[in-house]
Structure formats: C-alpha cells, structure tokens
N, C-alpha and C positions, 0 to 999 in steps of 0.2 A: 238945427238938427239935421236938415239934408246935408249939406256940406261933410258934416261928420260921416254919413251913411257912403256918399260918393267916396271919397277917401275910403274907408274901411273897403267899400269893393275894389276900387282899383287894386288897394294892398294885397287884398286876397288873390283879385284874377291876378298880378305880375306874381306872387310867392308860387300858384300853380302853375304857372308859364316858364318861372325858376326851375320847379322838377321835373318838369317833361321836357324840357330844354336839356335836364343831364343825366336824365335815362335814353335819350339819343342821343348821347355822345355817348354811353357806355355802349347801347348797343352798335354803334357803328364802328367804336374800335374794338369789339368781340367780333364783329363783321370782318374787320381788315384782318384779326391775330389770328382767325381760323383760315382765311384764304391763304395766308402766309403758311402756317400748319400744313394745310394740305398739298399746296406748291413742294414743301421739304421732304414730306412721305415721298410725292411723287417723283422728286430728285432722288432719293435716297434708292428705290426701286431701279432708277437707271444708273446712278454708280454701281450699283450690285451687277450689274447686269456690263458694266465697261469694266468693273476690274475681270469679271470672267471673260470676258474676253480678254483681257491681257493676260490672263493667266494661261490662256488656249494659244498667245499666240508667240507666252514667253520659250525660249530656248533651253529647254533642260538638258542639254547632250553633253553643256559640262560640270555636270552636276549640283546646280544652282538653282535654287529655286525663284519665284517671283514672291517679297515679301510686304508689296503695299505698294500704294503710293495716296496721292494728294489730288483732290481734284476741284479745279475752280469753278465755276460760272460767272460772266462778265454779267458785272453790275448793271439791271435795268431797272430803270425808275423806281430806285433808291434801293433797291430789295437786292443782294446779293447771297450766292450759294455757296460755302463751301464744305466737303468731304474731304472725311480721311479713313482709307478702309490701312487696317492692320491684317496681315497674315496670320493666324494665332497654330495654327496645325494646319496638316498635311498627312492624307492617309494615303502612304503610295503602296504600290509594287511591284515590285523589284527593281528599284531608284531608290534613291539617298536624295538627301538636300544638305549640302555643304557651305552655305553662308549663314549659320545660325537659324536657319529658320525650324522650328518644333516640327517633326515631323514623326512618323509613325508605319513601318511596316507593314503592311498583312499580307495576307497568305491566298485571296478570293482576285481573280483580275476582275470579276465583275463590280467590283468597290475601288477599283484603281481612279485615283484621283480626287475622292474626297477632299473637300476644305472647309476649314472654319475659319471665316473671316469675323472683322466686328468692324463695325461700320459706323462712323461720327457726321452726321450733317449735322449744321450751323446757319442759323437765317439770321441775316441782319438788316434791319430796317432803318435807313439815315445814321450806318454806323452803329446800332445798339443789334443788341445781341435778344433778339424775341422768341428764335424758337432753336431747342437741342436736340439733336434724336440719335439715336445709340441704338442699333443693333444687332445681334449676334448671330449669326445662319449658316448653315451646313449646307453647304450647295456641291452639284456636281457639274464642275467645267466642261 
C-alpha cells in the first residue's frame, strides 16, 4: 500500500510541476510580445517624427510634393523594424502638388501645411511577423 501512496504523490507533484512549468512560458512570452509591442509604438513615434522632417526638408519650388517613403531598422537580436508612412492629403496655401499627391487648398496661411499621413510599423521576431500598427495623424511639419 505505500508504494502505491509514493507513486500517486510523485504523479501529482510532477502533473503540478507540468502547469506551473507552462504558465511561465505563457507568461514569459506575453513578457517578450509586449516588449516587442512597445519597442514598435516607440518606433512608430520616431518615423512620425523623420517623415516630418522630410517633408520640412522636401523641395516644393517645383511643385511636388513629398509622398512617403519606407523606412528600415537593422536587425538586432533577432527583432527587426520596419515602416511605411503614406502621404494621404495635403492642406496647403497657395501651392499645388503636382505628382498625384491628394492635396487640398485653403484660404488661412495660419493652417499652411497640414498633413495626414498613415503610418504602418511591422515587428518581426526570427522572421515572423508579431506585432502591426497602423496609424493615421494630422500633423503639422
């Protein structure tokens, strides 16, 4: 009858040792996906912040506007970045945008240069695709 009693604990403490064993792995990779989470906000914040400056330091005298670009981060241990902001409108006055770019009129020079961009960060982790973030903001260059 002991024998039977020893076994039956062992079975029990190793089944409990089984799920606390894979409620820390849940929680350590909700640990890693939120670090990664917040890294892409934080990226996302400073391409916002380099497309307007490329839009402050684009060339409008031949009537062109600046309509996006693509922006990378080199790969560090294993986590890479990247963006892509889109131009979507253009609130000028008294300029045009002559490469297709949405733009829009008014009539106040104190709203001169309005834009709505929309903005796409991508985190990838060893290759897979963890975290997407998408936002749309009206900024002034």
């Amino acid at each position: 009858m002991g024998i039977w009693q020893a076994i039956m604990m062992i079975l029990l403490i190793s089944g409990l040792m089984l799920v606390v064993l894979k409620y820390a792995s849940i929680s350590a990779k909700h640990t890693a996906d939120s670090y990664v989470k917040e890294q892409a906000e934080l990226y996302l914040n400073s391409v916002i912040e380099k497309a307007l400056l490329d839009i402050s330091n684009f060339d409008r005298s031949n009537g062109k506007c600046y309509s996006g670009d693509n922006y990378n981060e080199p790969k560090d241990r294993g986590k890479e970045f990247t963006a892509s902001v889109k131009i979507e409108k253009y609130y000028l006055y008294n300029e045009t945008c002559n490469n297709n770019v949405d733009y829009t009129p008014i009539t106040t020079s104190e709203s001169h240069g309005m834009v709505i961009m929309q903005v796409e960060v991508n985190a990838t982790v060893d290759g897979v695709l963890t975290t997407r973030l998408l936002r749309r903001t009206l900024q002034r260059p």
